[in-house]
N, C-alpha and C positions, 0 to 999 in steps of 0.2 A: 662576458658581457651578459649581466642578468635581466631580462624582461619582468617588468614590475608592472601587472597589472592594480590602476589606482580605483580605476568607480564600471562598474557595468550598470544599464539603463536598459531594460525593456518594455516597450510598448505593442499589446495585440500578436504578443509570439506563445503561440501553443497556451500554458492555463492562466497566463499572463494579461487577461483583458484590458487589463486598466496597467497604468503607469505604473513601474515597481524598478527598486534599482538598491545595489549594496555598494556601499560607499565607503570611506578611508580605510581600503586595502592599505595594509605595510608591507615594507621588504621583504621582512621574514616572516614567521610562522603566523595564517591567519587558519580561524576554528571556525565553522559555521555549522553552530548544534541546532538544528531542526526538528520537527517530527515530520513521518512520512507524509506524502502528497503535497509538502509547501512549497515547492516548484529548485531541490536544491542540482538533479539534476537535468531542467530544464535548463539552468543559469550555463551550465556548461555548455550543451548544446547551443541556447545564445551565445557563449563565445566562439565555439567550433565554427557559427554560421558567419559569426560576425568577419574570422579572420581568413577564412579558407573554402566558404562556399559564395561561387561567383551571384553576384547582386543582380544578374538580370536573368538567373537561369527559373524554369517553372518545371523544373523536374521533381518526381518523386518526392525527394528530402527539402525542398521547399514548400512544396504543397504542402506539408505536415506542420511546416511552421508556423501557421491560421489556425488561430483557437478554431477549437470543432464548431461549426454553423454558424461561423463569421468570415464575411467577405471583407478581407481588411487586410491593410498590407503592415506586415511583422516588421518594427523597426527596432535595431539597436544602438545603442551607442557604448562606446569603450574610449575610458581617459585612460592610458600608459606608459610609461617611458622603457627603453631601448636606449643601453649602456648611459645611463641618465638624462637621453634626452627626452622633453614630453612629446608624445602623440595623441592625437584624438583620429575617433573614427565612428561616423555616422552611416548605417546602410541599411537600406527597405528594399525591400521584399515584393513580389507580386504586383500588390497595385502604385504604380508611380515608382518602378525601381531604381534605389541611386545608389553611389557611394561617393564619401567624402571626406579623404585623410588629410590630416594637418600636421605639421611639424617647423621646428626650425627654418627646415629647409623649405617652405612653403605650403601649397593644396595642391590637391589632384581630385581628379573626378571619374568617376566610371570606369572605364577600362584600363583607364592610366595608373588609376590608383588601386586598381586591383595590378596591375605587374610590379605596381612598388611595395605593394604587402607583400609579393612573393618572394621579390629581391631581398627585403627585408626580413621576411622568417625563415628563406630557405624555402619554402614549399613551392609545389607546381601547381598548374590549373588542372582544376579535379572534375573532367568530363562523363564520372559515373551516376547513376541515378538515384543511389541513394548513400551516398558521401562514401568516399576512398579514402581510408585512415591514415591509410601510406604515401598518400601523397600531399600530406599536412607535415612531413619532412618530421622533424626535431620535435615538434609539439607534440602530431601524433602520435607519438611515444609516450610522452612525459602528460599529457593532458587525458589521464586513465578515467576513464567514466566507470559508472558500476559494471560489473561481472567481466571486464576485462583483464583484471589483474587476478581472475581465479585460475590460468595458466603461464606455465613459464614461455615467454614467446620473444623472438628478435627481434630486432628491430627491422624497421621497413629501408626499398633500396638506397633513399635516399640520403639519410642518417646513418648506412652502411658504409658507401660512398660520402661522405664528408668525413667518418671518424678514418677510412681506410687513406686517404689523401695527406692523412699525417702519420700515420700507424708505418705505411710501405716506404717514406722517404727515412725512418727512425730503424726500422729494421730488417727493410730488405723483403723480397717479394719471396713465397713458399714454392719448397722444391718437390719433387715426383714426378720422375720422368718416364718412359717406356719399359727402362731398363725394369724399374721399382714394381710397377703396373705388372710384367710378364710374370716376375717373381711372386709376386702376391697371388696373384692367378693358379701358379702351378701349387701354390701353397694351400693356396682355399681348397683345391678340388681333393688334397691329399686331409686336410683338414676334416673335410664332410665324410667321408670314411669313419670317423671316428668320433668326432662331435655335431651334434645341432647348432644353430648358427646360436643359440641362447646360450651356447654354453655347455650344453647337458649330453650329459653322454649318448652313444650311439652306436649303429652299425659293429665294425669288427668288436668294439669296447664290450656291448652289450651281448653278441656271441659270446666271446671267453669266457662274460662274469655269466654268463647263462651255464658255460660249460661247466665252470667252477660251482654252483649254487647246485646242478643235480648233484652230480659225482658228491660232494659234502654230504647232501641230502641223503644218498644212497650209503654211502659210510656210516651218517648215521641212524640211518635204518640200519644195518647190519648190526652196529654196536647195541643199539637197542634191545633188539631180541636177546643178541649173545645175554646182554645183562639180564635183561626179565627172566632166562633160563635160568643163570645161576642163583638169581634172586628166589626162583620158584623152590630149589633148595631147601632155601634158609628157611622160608616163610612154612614149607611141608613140617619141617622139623619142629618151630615154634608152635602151630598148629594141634601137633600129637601133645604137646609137653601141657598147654592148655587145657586144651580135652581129659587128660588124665586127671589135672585140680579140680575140673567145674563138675565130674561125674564123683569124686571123693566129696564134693559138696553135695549132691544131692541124695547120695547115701547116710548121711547123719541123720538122727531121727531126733535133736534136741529142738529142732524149730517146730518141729510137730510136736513136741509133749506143752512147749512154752503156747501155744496157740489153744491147745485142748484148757488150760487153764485159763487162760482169756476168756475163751466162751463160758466157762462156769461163771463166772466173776460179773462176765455182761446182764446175765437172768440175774442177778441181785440186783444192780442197777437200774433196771428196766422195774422194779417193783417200786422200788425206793421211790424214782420219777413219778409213775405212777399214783402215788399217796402223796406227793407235794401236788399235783395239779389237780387233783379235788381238794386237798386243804386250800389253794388258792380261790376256788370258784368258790366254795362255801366261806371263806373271807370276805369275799366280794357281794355273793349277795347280798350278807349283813350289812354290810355298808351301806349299801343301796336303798335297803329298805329303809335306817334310821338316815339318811339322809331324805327320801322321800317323805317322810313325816316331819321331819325340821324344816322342809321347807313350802309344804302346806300350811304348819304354823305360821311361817313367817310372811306367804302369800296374804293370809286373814289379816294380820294386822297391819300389813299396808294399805288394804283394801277397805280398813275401816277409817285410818288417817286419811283416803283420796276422795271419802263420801264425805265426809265429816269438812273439808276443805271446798269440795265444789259448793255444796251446798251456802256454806257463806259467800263465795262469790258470783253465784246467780244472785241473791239478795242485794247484791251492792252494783251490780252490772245494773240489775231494772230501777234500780232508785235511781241510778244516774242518768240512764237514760229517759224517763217519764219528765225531768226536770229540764235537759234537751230539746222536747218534740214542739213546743212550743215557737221556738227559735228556730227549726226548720221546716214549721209548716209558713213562716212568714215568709221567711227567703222564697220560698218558693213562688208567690204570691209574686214577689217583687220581679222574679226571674220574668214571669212570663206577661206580667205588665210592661216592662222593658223591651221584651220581643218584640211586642205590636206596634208603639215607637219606634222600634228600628226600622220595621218593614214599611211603615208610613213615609219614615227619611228618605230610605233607599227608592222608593219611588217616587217621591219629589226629586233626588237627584239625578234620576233617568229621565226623567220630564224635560231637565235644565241643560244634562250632559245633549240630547238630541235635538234642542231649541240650539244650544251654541256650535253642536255640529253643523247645522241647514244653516247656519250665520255665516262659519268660519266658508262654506262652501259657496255661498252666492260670493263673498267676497273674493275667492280663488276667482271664479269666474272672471268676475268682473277686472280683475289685475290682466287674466288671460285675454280677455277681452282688448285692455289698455295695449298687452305686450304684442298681442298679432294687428291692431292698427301700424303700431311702430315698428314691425318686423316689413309690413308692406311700407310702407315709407322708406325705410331703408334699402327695398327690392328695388323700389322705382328711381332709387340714388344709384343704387349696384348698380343698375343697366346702362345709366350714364356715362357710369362712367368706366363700364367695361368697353361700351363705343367708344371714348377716349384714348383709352388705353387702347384702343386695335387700331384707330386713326395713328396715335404717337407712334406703335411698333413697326407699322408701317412704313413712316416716314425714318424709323431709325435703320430701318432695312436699307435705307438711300444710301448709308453711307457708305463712300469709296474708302476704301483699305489704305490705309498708309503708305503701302508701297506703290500703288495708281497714280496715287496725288505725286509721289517724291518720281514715278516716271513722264507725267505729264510736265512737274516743272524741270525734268530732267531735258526732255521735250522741248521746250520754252526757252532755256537754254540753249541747247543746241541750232534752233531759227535765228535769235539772236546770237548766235557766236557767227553761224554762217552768213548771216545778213552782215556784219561786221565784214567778216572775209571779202566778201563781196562789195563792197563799198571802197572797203581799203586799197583792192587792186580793180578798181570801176577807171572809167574815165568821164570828166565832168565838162559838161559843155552849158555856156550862158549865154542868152541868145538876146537884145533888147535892140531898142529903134523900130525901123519901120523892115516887118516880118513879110509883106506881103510876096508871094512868088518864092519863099524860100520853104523845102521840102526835104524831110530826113525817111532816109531809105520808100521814097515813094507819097509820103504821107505832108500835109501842110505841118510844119514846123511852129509852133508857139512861142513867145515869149517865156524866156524866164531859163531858169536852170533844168538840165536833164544829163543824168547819168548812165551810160552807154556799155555794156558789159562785150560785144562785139562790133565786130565792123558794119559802120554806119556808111551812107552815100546820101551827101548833103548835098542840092543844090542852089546855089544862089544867083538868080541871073541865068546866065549862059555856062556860067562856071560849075564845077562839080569835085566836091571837095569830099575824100574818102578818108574817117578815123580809125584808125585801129587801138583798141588798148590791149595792154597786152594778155601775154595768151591762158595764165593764169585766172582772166579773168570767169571765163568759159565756164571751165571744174568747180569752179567758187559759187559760179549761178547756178551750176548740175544739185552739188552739197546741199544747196540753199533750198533749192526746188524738192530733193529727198527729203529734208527736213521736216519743210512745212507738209506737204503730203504723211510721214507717222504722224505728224502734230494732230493733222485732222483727223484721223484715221481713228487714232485712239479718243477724241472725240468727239468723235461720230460713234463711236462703239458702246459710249456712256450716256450719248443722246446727250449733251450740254455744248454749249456756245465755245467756251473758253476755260482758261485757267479759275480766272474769279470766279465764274458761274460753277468749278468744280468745288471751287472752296465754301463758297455762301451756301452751296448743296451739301458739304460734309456738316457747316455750322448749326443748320439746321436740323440734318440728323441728329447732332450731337444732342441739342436742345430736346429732340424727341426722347433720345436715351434718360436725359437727367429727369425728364416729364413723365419717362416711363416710371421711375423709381419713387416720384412723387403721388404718381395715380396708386400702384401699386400699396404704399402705403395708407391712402384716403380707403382703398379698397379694404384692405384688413380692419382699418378702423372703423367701417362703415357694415362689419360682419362680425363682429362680439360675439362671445359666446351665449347663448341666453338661458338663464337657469329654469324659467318661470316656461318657458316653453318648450323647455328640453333640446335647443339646440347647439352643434357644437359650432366653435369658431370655422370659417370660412367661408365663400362665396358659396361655394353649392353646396352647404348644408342650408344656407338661407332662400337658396330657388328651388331645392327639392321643397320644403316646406311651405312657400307661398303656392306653388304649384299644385300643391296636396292641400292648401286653402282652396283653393278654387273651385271646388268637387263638392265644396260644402255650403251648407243655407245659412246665411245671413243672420248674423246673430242681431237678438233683442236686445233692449238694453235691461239690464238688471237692476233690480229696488234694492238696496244696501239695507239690512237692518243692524240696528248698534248692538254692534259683537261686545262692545266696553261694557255694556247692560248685560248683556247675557251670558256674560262671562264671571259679572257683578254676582248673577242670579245663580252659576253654579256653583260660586265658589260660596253662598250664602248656603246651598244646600251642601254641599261637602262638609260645609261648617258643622249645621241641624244632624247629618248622620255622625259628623264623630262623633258630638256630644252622644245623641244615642247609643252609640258601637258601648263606648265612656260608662254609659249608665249601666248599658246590661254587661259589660265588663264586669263593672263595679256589684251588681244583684248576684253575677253570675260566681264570683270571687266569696262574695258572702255566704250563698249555699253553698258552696266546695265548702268551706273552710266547717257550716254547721254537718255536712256530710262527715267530713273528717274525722271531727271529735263524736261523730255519730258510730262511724264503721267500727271503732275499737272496743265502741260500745256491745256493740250489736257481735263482736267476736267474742269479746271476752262472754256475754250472755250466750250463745251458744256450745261455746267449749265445757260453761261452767255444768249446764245442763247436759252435756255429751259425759263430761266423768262424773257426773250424780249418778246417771245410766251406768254406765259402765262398773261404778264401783259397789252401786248397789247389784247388779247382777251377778258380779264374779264372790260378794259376800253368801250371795242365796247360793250362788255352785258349791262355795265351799262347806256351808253348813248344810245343804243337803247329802253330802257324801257320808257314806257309811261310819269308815273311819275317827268322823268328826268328834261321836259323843265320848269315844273311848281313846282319844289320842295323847292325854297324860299318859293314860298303865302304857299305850303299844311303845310310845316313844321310850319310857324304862326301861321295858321289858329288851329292842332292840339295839338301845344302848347296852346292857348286857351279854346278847347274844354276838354283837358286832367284837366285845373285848375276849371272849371264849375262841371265836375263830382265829385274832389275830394268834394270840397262843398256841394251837396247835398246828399254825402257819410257819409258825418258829421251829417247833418241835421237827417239822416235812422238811423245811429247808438242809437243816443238819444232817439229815439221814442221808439226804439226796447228796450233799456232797462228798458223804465218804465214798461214794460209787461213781464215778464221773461216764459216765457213757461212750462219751464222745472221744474219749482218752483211751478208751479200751479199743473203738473200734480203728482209731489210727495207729496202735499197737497190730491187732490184728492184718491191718490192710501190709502194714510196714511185710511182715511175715509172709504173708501170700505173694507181695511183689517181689522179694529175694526168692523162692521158690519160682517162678513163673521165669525169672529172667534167667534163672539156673537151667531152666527147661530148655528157652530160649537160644542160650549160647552155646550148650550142647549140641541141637540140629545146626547153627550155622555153621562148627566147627569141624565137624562132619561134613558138609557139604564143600566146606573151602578144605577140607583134604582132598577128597575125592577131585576138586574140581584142577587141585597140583599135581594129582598125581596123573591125573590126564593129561596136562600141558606137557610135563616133565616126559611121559609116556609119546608126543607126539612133533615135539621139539628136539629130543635128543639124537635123534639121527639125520639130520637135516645140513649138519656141515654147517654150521653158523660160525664156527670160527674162521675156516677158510673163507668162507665170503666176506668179513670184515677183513681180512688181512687183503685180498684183493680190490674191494672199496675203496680202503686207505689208499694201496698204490694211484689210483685212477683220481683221485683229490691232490696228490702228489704233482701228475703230471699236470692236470687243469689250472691250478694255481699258478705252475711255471707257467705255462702258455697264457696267463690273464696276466704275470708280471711282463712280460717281454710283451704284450699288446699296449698295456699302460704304460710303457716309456716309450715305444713309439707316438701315444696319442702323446703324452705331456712334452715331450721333445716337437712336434708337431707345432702345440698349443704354446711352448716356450720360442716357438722361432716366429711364429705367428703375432705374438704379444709383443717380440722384441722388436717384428715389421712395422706392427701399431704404434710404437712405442716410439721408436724413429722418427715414425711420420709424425706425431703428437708431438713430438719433440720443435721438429723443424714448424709444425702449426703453431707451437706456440709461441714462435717468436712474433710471432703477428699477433694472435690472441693476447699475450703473453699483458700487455700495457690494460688491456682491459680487463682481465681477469684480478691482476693485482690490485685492482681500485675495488674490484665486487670484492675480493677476498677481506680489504678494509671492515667491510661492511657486514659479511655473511659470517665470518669467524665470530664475531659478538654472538649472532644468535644461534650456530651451532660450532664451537669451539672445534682444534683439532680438523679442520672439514676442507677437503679440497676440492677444489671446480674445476670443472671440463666443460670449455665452450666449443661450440661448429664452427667451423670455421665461415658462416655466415652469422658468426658472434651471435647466438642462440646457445644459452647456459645448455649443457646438454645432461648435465648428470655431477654429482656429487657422491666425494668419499670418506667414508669414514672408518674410522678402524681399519683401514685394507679395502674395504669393501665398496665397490660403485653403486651407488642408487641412480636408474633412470628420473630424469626429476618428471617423467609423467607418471611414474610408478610411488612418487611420493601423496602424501596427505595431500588435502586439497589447501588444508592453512598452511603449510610449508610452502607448496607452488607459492600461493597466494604474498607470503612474507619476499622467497627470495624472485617474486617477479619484481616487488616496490624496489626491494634493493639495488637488484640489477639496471632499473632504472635510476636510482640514483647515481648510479656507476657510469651509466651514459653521461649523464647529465655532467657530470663534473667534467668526465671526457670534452663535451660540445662547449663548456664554462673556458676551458683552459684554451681552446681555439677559438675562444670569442663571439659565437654564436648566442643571440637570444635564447635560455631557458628560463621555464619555471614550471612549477610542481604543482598541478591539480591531481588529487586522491579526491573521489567520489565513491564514500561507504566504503573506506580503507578495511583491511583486517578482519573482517567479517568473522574468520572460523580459525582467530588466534587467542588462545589460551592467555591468561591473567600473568605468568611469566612473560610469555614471549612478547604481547601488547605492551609492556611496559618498554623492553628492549627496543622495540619496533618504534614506541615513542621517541626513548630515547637520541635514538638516530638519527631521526626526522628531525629532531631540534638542534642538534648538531648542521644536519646538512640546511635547516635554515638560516644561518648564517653567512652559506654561501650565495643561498638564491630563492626567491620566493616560493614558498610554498603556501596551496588553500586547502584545509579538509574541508569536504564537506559531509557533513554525518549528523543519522538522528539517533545515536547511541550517547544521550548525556552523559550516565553511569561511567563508560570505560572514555571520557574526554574531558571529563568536567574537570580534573585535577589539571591539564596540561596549562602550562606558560603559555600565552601568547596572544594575539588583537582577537577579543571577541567580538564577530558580528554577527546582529540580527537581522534579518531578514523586514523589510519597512517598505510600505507604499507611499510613492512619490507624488503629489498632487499633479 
C-alpha cells in the first residue's frame, strides 16, 4: 500500500512567512532542483511536523517551528492518498492549535485525529522534546532528511517489530541456547591466548614468531661474518693484483716526455695570441676615428637642413598669426560684455526666486492655518462622540449571555410546567347565591371559583363541611413554590422584573453593540490622516495635536499675495538669465574657437624659433672645432689607415689559429689528472690491504663457523615451536569461525528475506559483494573477494549509497505487508562518484514504480538529466 503524497501548503513555519506550497506531486519519481537556503529541507520538516508531531505540544521542536521574531502560529496542510484513498490534513501550531483529517471515511479533530494518523502510519505519540525519529514508525526510516543517510544505520523498534511479525511466522524464531553460550565462552578465553578480538595476532602467537625472528636474526649474524671473512680473502687478493698495475703505471715516463712538449708548444701560442689582440685594438681605433669624422660631417649638414627649415616656418607661423589677432581681440570684448548681463539676470532672478519663496510661505501658512480650524472642529466632533461611544459600551455591557436568557426561560418553564401540575391535581370549588356566614378554613368565603390544593374546613350555617383533594396535590404546590423562588432568585440576581424586561435589556444592548460599530466608524472618519499638518490617522494623534495647539498664541490672519504673479515674475527672469547664460555661451564659444586656431599658431611660432636656436648653435659648435677646416684630407687619410689594419687583422688571425691555447692546456690538464689519480689509487690500495689484512688477522680465530652451525640448529627449533603454536591458534580461529558460522547461519534465516531484497539492490553497485546484517536488521559489514569490510570502516559515499539502498529494501519489505510507504531523499548521494550516481539513479527509478519517491536537491549538474515530475518551488497567494 503506497502513500502518495499530492500537495504540501505552509503557512509562518520557520523561513516560510508568507504562504508557499508544492503541488501535483505523482506517484512516482518527483525531482526538486533548488539552490541552497530555498526552504527544500524545511518542506520535510513540514511534513515530519505535519504527520508525527502532536498539534497541541509547545515543546522544543515546536517552538522552532515560528519563523525567528514572529509570534504566529505555523500552519500546514497536506493532500494524500493511502492505498488510493484521498486524505487531507490541516494542523497549527502554537497559537490556536488544531488538527483536522479527512477522508472517506469522514473528519476527526484533535486528539482523535492524531490516534487516527498513528493508526494510519504505524507510528506512536512522540513524547520527546525535540522529535523521536523512531517513533515516526515506517516513515521515520524512509523519510531521510540531510546528513542522515551519511551512516549505515537500522531501523527503529517499531518498523523492526512490523517487518519481524511476518519474517518469524515465514521462518521460525533464532536458536542459541546455554549449551552454545558455554562453548563459545570456553572458546573465546582459549581464543585471547592467541589472537586480539580484531583479528591480529597475539599472545603465545607473537612469543614464537618473536622466538623465531631472534634465533634467524642471530643465524644470520653468524652467516654474515662467516661470509665477510671469506669474502676478506678474495677482496686481499684482488687488492695486491691492482696495486701491482697502477704502480707499473706510474713508472712510465711517456706521459711526462708528451706533457714537456705541450708546454713548448703553449709559449708559441701565447705569442701568436698576443699579436692578434693588438692587431684587433689598432683595427678598432681606425674605425672609430673614420667613423667619428663621417659622422660630424653628417651632423653639419643636417644641422643646416633644420636651420634653413625653421627659419621659413617662423615666417609663416607670424603672418598667420598677426592676421588672427584681430578676431580675438573682439571675442574678447564680447566675452566680458556678456558677463555683465549675466550677473545683472542672475540677480534679477534672486530678487523673483525670494519674492515667490515669502508668496509660496504666507500661502502655507495660511492653508495651515485653514487645516488646524478644521483639525479643532473635528476634536470637538471626536469628543462627541467618543461620549457616545462609552454611553453605547456601556449599555452593550448590559447584555445577559445567551446561556442566563435560555436559564431564565428554562425557569419560566419550569413555574409554568409546575403551575400546570398543580392545577391539574388542585381541587375546585364555586361558590354563588347568597355568601353571607359561609367561612373557608376560618376566613369569610367569596363568591365565585377557588382552587384548594389542601384540606379546607367550610362552614355553612351550623354545618361544617371538610374537602380534601388529593394528596398529590401537596408536592405539586412544594415544586411550584421551589420553582417560582429560583425564578426570582435569578432575577433578583440580574436586577430585572421578568422574562420580557430580560429580553428588552438584551435588545437594547444588542442595539448598543451595532451603535458601537457604527460610532466607531464615524470616529475613524472623523480622524484622517492630515498631510498638511503632519498628522497620522486616529483619534489620539488628533488630541495629542489640538492639545499641543493649546499652548500656542492665536494666530493672525495672513495677507495672500498672487503667487500666479510671482511665479509669472520668476519664470520671466529664468527666462532674461538663460538668454544671457545663451549669449555668453555663444561669445564664450567664439573665443575658444579664435583661441584654438590661435594656440597652433602660437606653437608652431615657438617651436619654429626654438630649432632656428638650436640649429643655428649646433652649426657654430660644429665649425668652431678644430677638425672642421681639414676634415676632407683626415677623413682620406683614415679611410686608409682603417683598410691597413683590417689586413693585418687577417694576417694575426691565421697565426693565432695554428696554435690553439686552449687545446693545449685541456691536453695538458687531461695528463696531470691520469697521473694524480694514479697517485690517488695507489694510497687507497694500500690502505684497503692493510685494512684486510687486519680483519683477516682478527676474524680468523673466532670460531665463526661453529657459531653459524649452532645458530642454524636454534632457527631449527624456533620455527618448529612457531608451527605447532600456529595450528593451535588457526585450529582455535577455525572452530571459532565455524561457531560464528553456525550462529550466522541459523541468524540468517530471519535476516535471510531482507538481506536478499538489499542484495537486489547492492550487487548493481558493487557486483560479487555479500551482506551481513545484526540481527537487529542493521547492515553490519560487507564482503568482497573473501574479505569482510566493517560498513563503518567503509567510504563515507559507500555508507551514504548502501544506507538509500537498504532502505529501499525496507520499503519493498513494508510495500509487500501493506503498510503506507514512500521515499523522501533530502540532498541524496552527496560524496558519490559520476559512475556510482548514475547507478544509484538508476535504482531510484526503478524503485519508483513501486512507490513514490521525492528528491530533494540543489545539485542541478548531477539531476538535470533524470526522467521524472519536475517541481518548482512557488508562492501561493
Amino acid at each position: 500500500m503506497s502513500l502518495v503524497i499530492r500537495q504540501i501548503a505552509v503557512d509562518g513555519f520557520r523561513k516560510f512567512r508568507t504562504p508557499f506550497a508544492i503541488e501535483d506531486l505523482s506517484d512516482g519519481l518527483n525531482i526538486v532542483i533548488e539552490p541552497n537556503e530555498t526552504g527544500k529541507s524545511t518542506l520535510l520538516a513540514a511534513l515530519r511536523a505535519a504527520f508525527f508531531v502532536r498539534h497541541n505540544t509547545r515543546n522544543q521542536l515546536a517552538q522552532s517551528f515560528a519563523p525567528y521574531g514572529e509570534a504566529v502560529g505555523p500552519e500546514i496542510k497536506v493532500t494524500f492518498d493511502v492505498g488510493g484513498s484521498p486524505w487531507s490534513l490541516t494542523k497549527r501550531f502554537l497559537r490556536s492549535p488544531s488538527l483536522e483529517i479527512s477522508s472517506s471515511q469522514g473528519r476527526a479533530q484533535g486528539d482523535d485525529a492524531e490516534a487516527r494518523l498513528n493508526a494510519l502510519l504505524g507510528s506512536v505519540r512522540d513524547t520527546s522534546r525535540g522529535g523521536d525519529v523512531s517513533t515516526y514508525g515506517a516513515l521515520g526510516l524512509l523519510w531521510v532528511a540531510q546528513t542522515e543517510a551519511l551512516a549505515v544505520s537500522g531501523p527503529g523498534q517499531i518498523v523492526r517489530d512490523t517487518i519481524a511479525s511476518t519474517l518469524e511466522a515465514e521462518v521460525g524464531s533464532i536458536m542459541g541456547g546455554g549449551a552454545y553460550r558455554h562453548v563459545r565462552q570456553r572458546v573465546d578465553a582459549q581464543f585471547e591466548l592467541y589472537w586480539s578480538p580484531t583479528g591480529q595476532k597475539r599472545g603465545r602467537q607473537n612469543d614464537a614468531r618473536e622466538r623465531s625472528d631472534a634465533a634467524e636474526a642471530a643465524a644470520r649474524e653468524a652467516n654474515e661474518r662467516l661470509a665477510a671473512l671469506e669474502k676478506s680473502f678474495t677482496d686481499l687478493d684482488a687488492a695486491r693484483g691492482r696495486l701491482k698495475i697502477v704502480q707499473r703505471e706510474i713508472a712510465d715516463e711517456t706521459e711526462a716526455q708528451a706533457r714537456k712538449d705541450l708546454v713548448g708548444s703553449l709559449e708559441i701560442a701565447r705569442a701568436a695570441a698576443q699579436v692578434l689582440s693588438t692587431r684587433k685594438a689598432e683595427q678598432e681605433a681606425a674605425a672609430a676615428k673614420l667613423k667619428g669624422l663621417e659622422d660630424l660631417k653628417s651632423r653639419h649638414s643636417a644641422a643646416t637642413v633644420s636651420r634653413d627649415n625653421a627659419a621659413t616656418d617662423l615666417e609663416t607661423a607670424r603672418a598667420k598669426r598677426a592676421e588672427l589677432s584681430e578676431t580675438l581681440s573682439t571675442a574678447k570684448t564680447k566675452v566680458a560684455s556678456a558677463r555683465e548681463e549675466l550677473e545683472a539676470a542672475r540677480g534679477e532672478r534672486h530678487n523673483a526666486r525670494a519674492a515667490l519663496a515669502a508668496g509660496e510661505e504666507a500661502l502655507r501658512l495660511s492653508r495651515r492655518q485653514a487645516a488646524t480650524a478644521s483639525a479643532r472642529r473635528r476634536h470637538d466632533e471626536l469628543l462627541k462622540l467618543e461620549q457616545l461611544h462609552r454611553e453605547a459600551k456601556a449599555l452593550a455591557a448590559t447584555a445577559i449571555p445567551t446561556k442566563t436568557i435560555e436559564t431564565l426561560e428554562a425557569n419560566d418553564r419550569a413555574v409554568s410546567q409546575a403551575q400546570a401540575v398543580v392545577d391539574a391535581g388542585a381541587t375546585r370549588l364555586a361558590l354563588s347565591g347568597t355568601v353571607d356566614g359561609v367561612t373557608i378554613d376560618g376566613e369569610p368565603m367569596l363568591a365565585g371559583e377557588r382552587t384548594i390544593t389542601r384540606a379546607a374546613h367550610i362552614v355553612i350555617g351550623g354545618a361544617q363541611l371538610v374537602v380534601s383533594p388529593p394528596a398529590a396535590a401537596a408536592s405539586a404546590e412544594e415544586t411550584l413554590a421551589i420553582a417560582i423562588r429560583k425564578r426570582n432568585d435569578a432575577l433578583d440576581e440580574l436586577q430585572i422584573g421578568d422574562l420580557a424586561a430580560a429580553r428588552s435589556r438584551n435588545e437594547t444592548a444588542r442595539d448598543a453593540a451595532a451603535e458601537l460599530r457604527t460610532l466607531a466608524a464615524r470616529i475613524e472618519a472623523a480622524t484622517p490622516a492630515d498631510e498638511t499638518l503632519q498628522i497620522a490617522a486616529g483619534a489620539e494623534a488628533l488630541k495629542l495635536f489640538v492639545a499641543e495647539l493649546q499652548s500656542e498664541a492665536s494666530e493672525t490672519e495672513i495677507a495672500l499675495p498672487d503667487v500666479t504673479a510671482l511665479a509669472t515674475a520668476l519664470e520671466a527672469a529664468d527666462t532674461k538669465l538663460a538668454r544671457a547664460e545663451g549669449i555668453q555661451d555663444s561669445a564664450i564659444g567664439a573665443l575658444r574657437r579664435a583661441e584654438e586656431e590661435d594656440a597652433p599658431l602660437a606653437l608652431a611660432e615657438a617651436g619654429a624659433v626654438s630649432d632656428l636656436a638650436n640649429a643655428t648653435a649646433l652649426l657654430q659648435e660644429i665649425e668652431a672645432r678644430p677638425e672642421w677646416a681639414s676634415l676632407g684630407a683626415d677623413l682620406d687619410h683614415a679611410r686608409g689607415t682603417a683598410a691597413e689594419a683590417a689586413v693585418r687583422l687577417e694576417e694575426a688571425k691565421r697565426n693565432a689559429s695554428a696554435h690553439d691555447v686552449a687545446a693545449i692546456n685541456r691536453k695538458i690538464e687531461v695528463i696531470d689528472t691520469r697521473v694524480r689519480v694514479a697517485a690517488e689509487t695507489r694510497t687507497r690500495l694500500e690502505t684497503e690491504i692493510a685494512r684486510l689484512e687486519g680483519t683477516i688477522e682478527s676474524e680468523g680465530g673466532l670460531g665463526l663457523a661453529d657459531r653459524a652451525a649452532a645458530a642454524q640448529e636454534e632457527v631449527e627449533a624456533a620455527n618448529a615451536a612457531l608451527q605447532r603454536v600456529s595450528e593451535e591458534a588457526d585450529t582455535l580461529k577455525l572452530l571459532r569461525d565455524t561457531l560464528e558460522s553456525a550462529r550466522n547461519e541459523t541468524a540468517a534465516k530471519f535476516v535471510g528475506p531482507v538481506a536478499k531484497r538489499a542484495k537486489r539492490y547492492i550487487s548493481q553497485l558493487l557486483p560479487d559483494c555479500d551482506l551481513t546484517f545484526a540481527e537487529d536488521l542493521t547492515l553490519a559489514s560487507v564482503s568482497r573477494t573473501g574479505v569482510d569490510e566493517s560498513c563503518a570502516n567503509l567510504s563515507r559515499g559507500t555508507q551514504e549509497q548502501l544506507a538509500v539502498l537498504t532502505r529501499i529494501a525496507f520499503a519493498d519489505l513494508l510495500l509487500e505487508q501493506g503498510k503506507p510507504v514512500s521515499l523522501i531523499l533530502d540532498d541524496p548521494l552527496v560524496y558519490s562518484d559520476d559512475g556510482r550516481l548514475d547507478t544509484m539513479i538508476d535504482i531510484l527509478i526503478e524503485a519508483s514504480t513501486r512507490m513514490q519517491i521525492i528528491l530533494l536537491t540543489c545539485r542541478d549538474r548531477a539531476f538535470r538529466h533524470v526522467p521524472g515530475n519536475r517541481i518548482i518551488l512557488s508562492a501561493t497567494a
